[in-house]
Residue, then its C-alpha position, 0 to 999 in steps of 0.5 A: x081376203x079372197x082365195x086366191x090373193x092369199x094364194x098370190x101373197x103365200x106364193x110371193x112370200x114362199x117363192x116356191x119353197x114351200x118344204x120350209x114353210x108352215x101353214x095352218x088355220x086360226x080364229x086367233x092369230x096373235x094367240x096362235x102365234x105366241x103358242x107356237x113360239x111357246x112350242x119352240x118354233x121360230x115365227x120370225x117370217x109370220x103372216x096371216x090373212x083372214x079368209x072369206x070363209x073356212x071352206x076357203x081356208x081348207x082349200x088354201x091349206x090344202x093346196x100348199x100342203x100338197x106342195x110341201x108346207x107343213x100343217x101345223x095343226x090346231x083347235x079351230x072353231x067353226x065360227x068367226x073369223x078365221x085366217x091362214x097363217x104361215x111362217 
């Protein structure tokens, strides 16, 4: 998916409240998700999208870090598939 529709599907879904929010990259999203679950975080709201590339990731995790979203961060391995998530 495109930098920017994923920017437009976090925006939509936030509505701006982005301090309430987490963000993160991951190769895996299911595995990701049941360890933050392990780690005790509710994942109820969770969505995740793959990206194009990781450059892409790292701009959209930027991006709304600067406006308040909490990195949540990982191991993330440089090649394959990778996805932002937030929840």
């Amino acid at each position: 998916m495109t930098k920017d529709a994923i920017t437009k599907e976090i925006e939509s879904r936030t509505q701006g409240r982005y301090n309430t929010w987490h963000i993160g990259l991951t190769n895996d999203p299911d595995k990701r998700r049941d360890d933050c679950e392990r780690d005790g975080e509710r994942t109820d709201f969770w969505m995740d999208w793959r990206a194009d590339s990781l450059e892409d990731a790292k701009e959209i995790e930027t991006r709304f870090a600067n406006r308040g979203m909490k990195v949540m961060s990982g191991q993330l391995r440089p090649q394959g598939n990778v996805f932002v998530f937030i929840f």
